[in-house]
TORMAR-643453 format. One record per residue: residue in three letters; x, y, z of N, C-alpha, C in turn. Coordinates in pm, 1 decimal. Each point is the difference from the previous one (the first is absolute). Layout:
- residu,n_xx,n_yy,n_zz,ca_xx,ca_yy,ca_zz,c_xx,c_yy,c_zz
- ALA,X,Y,Z,X,Y,Z,X,Y,Z .
...
This chain:
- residu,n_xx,n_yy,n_zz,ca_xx,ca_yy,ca_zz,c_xx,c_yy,c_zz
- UNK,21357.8,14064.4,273.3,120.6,51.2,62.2,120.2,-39.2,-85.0 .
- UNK,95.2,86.2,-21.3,107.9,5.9,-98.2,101.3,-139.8,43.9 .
- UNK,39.7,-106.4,-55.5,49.8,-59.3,16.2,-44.6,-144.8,51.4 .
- UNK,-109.2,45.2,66.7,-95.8,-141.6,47.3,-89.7,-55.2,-147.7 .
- UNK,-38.0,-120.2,9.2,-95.4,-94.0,-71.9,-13.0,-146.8,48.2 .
- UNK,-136.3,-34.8,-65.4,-56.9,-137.2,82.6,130.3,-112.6,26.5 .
- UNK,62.9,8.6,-147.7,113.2,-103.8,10.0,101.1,8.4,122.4 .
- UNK,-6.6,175.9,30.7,116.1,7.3,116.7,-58.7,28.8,130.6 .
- UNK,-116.7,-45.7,12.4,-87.1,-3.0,131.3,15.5,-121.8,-8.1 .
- UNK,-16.4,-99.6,-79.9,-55.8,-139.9,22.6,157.1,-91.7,46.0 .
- UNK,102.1,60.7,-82.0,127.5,-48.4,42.4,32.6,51.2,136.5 .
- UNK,-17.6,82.3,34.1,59.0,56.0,137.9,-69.4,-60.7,92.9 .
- UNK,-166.4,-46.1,4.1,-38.4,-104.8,80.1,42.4,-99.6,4.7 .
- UNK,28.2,-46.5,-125.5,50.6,-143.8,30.2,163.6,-13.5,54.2 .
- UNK,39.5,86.6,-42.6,128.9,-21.6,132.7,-24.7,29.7,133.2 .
- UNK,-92.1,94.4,67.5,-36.3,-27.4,102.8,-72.2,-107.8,59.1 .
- UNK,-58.9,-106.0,-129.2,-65.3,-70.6,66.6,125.3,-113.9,0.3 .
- UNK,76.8,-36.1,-57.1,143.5,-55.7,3.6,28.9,47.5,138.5 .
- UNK,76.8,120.6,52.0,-3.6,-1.1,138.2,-23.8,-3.7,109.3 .
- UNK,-125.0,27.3,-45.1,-102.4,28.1,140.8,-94.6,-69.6,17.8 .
- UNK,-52.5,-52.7,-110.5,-100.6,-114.4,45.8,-172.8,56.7,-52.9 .
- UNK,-66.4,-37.5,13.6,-121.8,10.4,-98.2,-71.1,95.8,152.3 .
- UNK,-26.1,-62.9,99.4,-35.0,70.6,125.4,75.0,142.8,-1.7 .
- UNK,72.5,32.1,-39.7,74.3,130.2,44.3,20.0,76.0,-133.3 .
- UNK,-80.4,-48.1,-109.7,-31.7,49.3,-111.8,-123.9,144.6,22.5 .
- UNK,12.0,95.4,-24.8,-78.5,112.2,-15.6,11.5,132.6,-69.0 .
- UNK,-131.5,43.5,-60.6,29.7,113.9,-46.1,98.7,123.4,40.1 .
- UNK,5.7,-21.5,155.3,62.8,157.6,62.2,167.5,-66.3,-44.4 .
- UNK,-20.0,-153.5,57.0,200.2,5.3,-4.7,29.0,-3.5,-168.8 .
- UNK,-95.3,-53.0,-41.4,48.6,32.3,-218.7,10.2,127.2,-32.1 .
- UNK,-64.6,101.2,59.3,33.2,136.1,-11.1,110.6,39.0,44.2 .
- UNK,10.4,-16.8,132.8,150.0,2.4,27.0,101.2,-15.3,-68.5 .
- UNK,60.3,-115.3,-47.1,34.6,-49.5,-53.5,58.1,41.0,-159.1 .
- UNK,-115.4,58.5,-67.0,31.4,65.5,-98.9,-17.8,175.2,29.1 .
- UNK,16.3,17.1,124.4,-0.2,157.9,17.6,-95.3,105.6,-7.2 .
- UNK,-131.0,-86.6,-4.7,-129.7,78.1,-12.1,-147.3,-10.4,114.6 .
- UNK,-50.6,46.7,-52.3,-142.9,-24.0,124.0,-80.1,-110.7,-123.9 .
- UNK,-74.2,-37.2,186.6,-53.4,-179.9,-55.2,-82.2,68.4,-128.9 .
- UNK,-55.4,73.6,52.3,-148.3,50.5,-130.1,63.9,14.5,-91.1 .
- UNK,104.7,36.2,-16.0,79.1,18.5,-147.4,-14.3,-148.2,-126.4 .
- UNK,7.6,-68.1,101.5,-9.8,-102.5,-78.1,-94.0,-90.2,-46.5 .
- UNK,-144.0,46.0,45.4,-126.9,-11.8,-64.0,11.2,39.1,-108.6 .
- UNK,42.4,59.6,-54.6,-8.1,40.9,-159.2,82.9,-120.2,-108.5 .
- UNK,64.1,-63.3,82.5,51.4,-128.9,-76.1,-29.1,-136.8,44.5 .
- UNK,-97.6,11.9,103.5,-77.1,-161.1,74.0,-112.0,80.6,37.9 .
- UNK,-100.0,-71.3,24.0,-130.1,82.0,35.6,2.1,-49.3,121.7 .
- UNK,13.3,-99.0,111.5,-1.2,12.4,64.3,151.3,-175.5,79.2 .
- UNK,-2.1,27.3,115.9,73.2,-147.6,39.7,-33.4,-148.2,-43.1 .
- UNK,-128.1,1.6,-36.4,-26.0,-116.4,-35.8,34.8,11.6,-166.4 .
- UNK,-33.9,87.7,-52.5,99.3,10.9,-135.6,125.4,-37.0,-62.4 .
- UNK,68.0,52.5,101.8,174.1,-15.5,2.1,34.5,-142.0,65.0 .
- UNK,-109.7,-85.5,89.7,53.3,-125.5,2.6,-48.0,-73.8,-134.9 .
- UNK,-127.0,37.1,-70.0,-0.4,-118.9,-83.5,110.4,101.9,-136.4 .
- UNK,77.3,74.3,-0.3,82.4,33.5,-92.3,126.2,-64.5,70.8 .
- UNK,36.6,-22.1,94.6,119.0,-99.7,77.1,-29.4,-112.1,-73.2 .
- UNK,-138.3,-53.3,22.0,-41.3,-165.8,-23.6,63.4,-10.4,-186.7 .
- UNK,-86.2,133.6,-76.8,41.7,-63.9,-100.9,176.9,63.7,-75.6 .
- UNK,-19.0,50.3,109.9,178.8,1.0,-17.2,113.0,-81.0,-17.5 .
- UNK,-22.0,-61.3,57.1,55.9,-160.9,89.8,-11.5,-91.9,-87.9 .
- UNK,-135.2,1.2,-44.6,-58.5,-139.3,-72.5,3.9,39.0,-133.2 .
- UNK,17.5,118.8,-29.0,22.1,-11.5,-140.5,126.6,-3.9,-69.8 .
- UNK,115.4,5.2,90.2,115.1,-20.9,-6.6,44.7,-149.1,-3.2 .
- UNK,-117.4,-107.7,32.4,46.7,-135.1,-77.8,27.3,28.4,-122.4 .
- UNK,107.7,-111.1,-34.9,-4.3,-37.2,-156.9,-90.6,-101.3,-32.0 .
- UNK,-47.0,54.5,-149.7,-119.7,-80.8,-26.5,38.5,-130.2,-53.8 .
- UNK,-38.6,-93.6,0.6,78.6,-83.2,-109.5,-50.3,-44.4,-114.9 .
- UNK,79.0,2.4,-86.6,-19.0,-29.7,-168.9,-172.7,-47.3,-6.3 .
- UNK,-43.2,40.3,-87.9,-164.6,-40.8,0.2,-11.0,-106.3,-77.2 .
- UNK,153.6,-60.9,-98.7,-21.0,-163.8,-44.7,75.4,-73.6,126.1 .
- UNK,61.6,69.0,111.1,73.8,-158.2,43.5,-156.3,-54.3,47.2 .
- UNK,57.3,-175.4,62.1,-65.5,-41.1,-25.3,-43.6,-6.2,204.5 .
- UNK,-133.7,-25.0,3.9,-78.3,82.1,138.6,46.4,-40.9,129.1 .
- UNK,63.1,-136.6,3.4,77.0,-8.2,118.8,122.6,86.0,16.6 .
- UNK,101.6,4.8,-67.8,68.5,89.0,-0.1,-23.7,142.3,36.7 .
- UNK,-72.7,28.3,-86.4,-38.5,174.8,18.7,-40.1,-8.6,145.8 .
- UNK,-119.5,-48.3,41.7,-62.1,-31.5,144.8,150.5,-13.2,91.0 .
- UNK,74.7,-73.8,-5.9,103.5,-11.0,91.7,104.8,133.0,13.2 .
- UNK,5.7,-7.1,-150.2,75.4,161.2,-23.9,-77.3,167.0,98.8 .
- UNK,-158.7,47.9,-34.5,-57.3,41.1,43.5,40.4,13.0,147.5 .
- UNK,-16.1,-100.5,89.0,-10.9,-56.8,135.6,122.4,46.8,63.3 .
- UNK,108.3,-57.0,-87.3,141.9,60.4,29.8,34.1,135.3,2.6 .
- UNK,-77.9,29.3,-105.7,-8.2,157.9,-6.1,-18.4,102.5,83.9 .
- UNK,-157.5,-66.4,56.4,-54.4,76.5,130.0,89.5,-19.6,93.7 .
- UNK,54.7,-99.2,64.1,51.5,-56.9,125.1,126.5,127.6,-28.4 .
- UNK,95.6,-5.5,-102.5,74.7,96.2,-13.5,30.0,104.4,69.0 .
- UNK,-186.6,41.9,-24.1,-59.0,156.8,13.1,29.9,26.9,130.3 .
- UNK,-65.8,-121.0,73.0,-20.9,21.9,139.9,112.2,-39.6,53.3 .
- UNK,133.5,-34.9,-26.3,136.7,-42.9,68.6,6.9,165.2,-15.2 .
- UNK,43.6,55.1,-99.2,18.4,120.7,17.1,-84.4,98.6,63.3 .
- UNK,-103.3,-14.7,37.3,-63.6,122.9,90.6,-114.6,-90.5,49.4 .
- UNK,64.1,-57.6,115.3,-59.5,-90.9,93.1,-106.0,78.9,85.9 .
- UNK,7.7,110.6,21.5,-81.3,109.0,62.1,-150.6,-15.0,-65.4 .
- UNK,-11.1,-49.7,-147.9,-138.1,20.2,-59.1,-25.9,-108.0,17.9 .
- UNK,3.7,-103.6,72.5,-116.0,-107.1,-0.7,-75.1,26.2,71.6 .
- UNK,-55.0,93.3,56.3,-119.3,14.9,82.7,-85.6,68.7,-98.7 .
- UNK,44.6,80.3,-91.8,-69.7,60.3,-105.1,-62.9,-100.0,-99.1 .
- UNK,81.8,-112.2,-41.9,-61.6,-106.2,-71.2,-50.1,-94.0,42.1 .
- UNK,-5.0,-2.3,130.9,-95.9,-72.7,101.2,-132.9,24.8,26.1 .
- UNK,-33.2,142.4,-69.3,-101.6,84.9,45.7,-81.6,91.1,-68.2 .
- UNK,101.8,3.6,-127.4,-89.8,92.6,-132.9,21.3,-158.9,-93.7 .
- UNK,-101.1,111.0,-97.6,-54.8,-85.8,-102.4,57.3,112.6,-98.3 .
- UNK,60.3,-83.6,-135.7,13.1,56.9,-131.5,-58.4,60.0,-39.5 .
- UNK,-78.8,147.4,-24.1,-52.4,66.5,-62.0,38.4,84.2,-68.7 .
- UNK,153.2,35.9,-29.0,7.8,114.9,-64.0,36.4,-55.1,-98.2 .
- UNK,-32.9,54.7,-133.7,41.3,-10.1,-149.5,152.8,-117.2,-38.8 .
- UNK,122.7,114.0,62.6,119.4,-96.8,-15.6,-38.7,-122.5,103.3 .
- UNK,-65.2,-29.8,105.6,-2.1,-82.7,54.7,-67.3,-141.1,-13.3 .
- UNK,-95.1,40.5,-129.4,-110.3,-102.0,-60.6,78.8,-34.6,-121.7 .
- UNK,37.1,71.7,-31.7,99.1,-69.9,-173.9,67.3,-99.2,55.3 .
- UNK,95.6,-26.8,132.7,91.1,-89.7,41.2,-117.4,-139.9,29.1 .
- UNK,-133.5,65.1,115.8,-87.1,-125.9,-35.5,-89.6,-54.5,-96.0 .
- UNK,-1.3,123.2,-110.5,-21.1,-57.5,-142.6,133.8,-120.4,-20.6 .
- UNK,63.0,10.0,-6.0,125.9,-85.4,-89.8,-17.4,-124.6,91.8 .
- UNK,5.4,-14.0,80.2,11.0,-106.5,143.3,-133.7,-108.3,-82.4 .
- UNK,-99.3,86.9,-2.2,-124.7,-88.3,-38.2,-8.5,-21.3,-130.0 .
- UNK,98.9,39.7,-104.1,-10.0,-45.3,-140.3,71.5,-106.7,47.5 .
- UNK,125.2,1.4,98.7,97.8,-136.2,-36.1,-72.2,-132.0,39.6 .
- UNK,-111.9,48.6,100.8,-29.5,-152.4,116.5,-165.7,-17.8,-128.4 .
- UNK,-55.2,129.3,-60.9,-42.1,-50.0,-120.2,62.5,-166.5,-111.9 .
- UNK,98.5,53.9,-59.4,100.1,-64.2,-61.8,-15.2,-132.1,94.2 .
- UNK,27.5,-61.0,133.0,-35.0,-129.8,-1.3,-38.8,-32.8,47.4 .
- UNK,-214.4,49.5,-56.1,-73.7,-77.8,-64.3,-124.1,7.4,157.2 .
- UNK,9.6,89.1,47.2,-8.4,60.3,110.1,-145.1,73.9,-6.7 .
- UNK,-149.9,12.5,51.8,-121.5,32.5,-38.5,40.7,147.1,61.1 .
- UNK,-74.3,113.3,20.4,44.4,128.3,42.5,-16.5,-11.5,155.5 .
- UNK,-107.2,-79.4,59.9,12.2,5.4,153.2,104.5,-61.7,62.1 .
- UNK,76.8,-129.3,-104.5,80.6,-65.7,43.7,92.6,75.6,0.0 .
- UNK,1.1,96.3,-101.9,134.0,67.2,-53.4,47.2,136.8,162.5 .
- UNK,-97.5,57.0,-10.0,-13.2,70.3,153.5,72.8,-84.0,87.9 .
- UNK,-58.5,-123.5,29.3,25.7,-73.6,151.0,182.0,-5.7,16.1 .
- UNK,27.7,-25.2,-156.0,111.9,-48.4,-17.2,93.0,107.2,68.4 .
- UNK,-9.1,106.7,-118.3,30.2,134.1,68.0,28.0,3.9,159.2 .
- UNK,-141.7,-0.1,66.0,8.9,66.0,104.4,103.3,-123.7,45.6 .
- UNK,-51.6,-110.3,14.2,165.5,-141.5,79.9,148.7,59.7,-31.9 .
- UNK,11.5,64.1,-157.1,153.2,18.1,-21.6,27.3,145.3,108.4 .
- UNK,-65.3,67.2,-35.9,59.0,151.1,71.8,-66.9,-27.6,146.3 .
- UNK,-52.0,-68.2,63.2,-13.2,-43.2,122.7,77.5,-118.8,45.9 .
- UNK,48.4,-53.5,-76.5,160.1,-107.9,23.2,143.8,126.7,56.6 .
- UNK,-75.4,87.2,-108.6,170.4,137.1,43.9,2.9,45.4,62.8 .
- UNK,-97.5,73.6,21.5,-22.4,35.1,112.6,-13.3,-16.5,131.5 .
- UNK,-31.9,-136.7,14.9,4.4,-81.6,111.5,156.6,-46.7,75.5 .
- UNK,37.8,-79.1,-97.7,151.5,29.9,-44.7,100.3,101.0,33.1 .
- UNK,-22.7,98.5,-59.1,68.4,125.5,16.4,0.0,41.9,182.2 .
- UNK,-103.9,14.0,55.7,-40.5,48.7,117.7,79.4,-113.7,134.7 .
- UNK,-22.9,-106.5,-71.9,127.2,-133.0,104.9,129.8,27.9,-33.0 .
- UNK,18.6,44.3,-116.1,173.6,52.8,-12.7,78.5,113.7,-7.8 .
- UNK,-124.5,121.0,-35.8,85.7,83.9,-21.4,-39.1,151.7,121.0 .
- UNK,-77.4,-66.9,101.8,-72.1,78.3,85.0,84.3,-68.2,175.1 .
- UNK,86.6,91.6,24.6,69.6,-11.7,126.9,-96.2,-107.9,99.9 .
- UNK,3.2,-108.8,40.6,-131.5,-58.5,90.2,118.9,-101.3,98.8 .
- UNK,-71.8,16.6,130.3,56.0,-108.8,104.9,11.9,-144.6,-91.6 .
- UNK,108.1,-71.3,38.8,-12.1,-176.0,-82.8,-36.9,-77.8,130.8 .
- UNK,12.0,-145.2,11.1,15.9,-131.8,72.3,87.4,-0.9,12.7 .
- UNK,91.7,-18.3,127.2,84.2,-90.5,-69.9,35.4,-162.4,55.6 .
- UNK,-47.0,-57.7,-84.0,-11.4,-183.2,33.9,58.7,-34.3,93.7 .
- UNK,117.7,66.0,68.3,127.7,-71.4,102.4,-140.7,20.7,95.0 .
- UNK,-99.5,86.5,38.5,-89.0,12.1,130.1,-123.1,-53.3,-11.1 .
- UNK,16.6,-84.6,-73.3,-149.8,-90.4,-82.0,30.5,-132.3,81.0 .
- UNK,-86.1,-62.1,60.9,15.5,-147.5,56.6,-31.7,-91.9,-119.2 .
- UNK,109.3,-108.2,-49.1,0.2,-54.0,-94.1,-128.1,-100.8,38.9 .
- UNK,13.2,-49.4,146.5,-116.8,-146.3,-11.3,-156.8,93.8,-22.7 .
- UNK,-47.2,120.6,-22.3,-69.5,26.9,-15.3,-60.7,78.3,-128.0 .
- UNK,139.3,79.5,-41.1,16.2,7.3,-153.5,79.4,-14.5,-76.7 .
- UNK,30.4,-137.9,-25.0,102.8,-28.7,-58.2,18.3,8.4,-114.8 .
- UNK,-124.1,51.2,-102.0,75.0,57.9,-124.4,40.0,167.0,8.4 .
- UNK,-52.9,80.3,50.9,5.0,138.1,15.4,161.4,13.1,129.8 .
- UNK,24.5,-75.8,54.5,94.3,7.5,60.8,146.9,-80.5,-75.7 .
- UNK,-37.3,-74.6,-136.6,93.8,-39.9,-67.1,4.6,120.3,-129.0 .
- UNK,-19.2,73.3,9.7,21.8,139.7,-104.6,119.3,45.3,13.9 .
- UNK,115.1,1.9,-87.4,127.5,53.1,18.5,54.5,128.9,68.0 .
- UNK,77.0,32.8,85.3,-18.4,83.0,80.9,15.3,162.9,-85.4 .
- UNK,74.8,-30.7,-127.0,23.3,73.9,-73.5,-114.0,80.2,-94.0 .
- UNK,-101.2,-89.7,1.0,-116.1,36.7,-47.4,-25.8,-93.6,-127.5 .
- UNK,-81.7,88.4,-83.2,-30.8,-95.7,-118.5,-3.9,71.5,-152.3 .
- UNK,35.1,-5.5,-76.6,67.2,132.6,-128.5,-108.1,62.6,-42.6 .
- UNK,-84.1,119.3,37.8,-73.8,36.1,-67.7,-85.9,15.9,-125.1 .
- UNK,147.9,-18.1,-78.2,-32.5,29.3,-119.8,-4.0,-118.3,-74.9 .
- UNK,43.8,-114.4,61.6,-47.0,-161.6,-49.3,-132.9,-23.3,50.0 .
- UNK,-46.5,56.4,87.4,-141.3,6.9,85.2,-123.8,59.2,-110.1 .
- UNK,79.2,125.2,-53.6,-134.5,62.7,-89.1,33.2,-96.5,-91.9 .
- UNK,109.3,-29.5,-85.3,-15.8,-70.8,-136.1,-81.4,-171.2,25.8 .
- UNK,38.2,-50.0,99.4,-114.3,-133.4,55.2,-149.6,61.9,-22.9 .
- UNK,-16.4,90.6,70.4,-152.2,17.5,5.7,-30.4,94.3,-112.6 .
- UNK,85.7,34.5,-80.5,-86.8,69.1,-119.1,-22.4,-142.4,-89.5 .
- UNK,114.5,-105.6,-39.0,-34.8,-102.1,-109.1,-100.7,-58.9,74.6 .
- UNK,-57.5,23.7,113.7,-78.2,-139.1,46.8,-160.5,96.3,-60.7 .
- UNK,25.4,151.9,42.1,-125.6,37.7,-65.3,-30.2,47.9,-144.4 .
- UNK,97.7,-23.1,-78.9,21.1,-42.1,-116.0,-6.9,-77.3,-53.8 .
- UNK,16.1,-130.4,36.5,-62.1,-147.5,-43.9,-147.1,-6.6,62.0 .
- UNK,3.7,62.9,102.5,-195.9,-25.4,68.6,-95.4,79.3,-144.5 .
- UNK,52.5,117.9,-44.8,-63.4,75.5,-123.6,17.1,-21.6,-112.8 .
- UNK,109.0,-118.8,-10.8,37.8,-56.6,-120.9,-128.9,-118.2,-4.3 .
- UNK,-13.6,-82.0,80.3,-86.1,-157.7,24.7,-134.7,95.1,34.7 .
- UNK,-59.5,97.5,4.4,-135.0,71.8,35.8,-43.6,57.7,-178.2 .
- UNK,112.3,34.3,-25.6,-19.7,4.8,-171.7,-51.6,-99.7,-113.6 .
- UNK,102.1,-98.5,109.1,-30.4,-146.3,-135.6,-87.2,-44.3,42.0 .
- UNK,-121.3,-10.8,104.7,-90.8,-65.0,19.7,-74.2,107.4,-38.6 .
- UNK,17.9,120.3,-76.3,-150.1,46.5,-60.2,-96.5,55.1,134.0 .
């Protein structure tokens, strides 16, 4: 169809999935959307499950990679930051990266690079996986406590003689983003000391 292509099917989902949410993601409203019938757009996704893992590696291939000499903590932290990025900006796809797996082409080059860096230090290939999966399951985890609308506590209705550390939590909360950088160096030194013991 004159004017349509995969690139402008795959963008027009993903702003719907920016608005609307991954649940209210579908072929009929992407047609809509770009002014055509759903079937129209089989000719540029073969089917819905297509066009999510072209979301997935949409998303994820839009990290920046980092330098293939820095040196692997860095890159690893860099990487991490990267993703988390992804998902501040289109908080709507963590259910997608909660739930697919990397398979498409652009989507394996990004976990090619991930596993050369945790390669680099010194890392066996199953270790190198595990590592993986802890960092982008740190962000994800992460991401979904901060950047996903959710009921809080709040400590003033907590009985201190019974929880008195969870009821000494500032009422203001606690900085998110000092929250991920704590728990990324802590699993960064855990893969740093899993390295040096070989």
């Amino acid at each position: 169809m004159k004017g349509l292509s995969r690139e402008r099917v795959v963008a027009a989902a993903l702003e719907l999935l920016d608005e609307e949410g991954l649940a209210k993601l579908s072929m009929r409203r992407l047609g809509e959307r770009l002014g055509v019938q759903a079937m129209s757009l089989y000719r540029y996704v073969a089917s819905k499950e297509a066009l999510l893992d072209a979301l997935h590696s949409e998303l994820l291939s839009a990290i920046p990679i980092p330098d293939p000499d820095a040196e692997w903590r860095a890159a690893a932290r860099s990487l991490a930051e990267g993703f988390r990025d992804q998902l501040r900006r289109h908080p709507n796809a963590l259910p997608l990266f909660a739930t697919r797996p990397a398979i498409a082409p652009r989507s394996l080059r990004v976990v090619e690079r991930a596993l050369e860096l945790l390669a680099r230090a010194g890392l066996d290939p199953a270790a190198q996986v595990w590592a993986l999966n802890g960092l982008f399951g740190l962000v994800l985890g992460t991401a979904s406590l901060h950047f996903e609308a959710a009921p809080g506590v709040d400590p003033a209705a907590l009985d201190p003689a019974e929880l008195p550390r969870a009821s000494a939590i500032p009422l203001g909360g606690l900085d998110p983003e000092a929250g991920f950088v704590f728990a990324l160096e802590a699993l960064l030194e855990g893969i740093a000391r899993s390295a040096a013991q070989g």
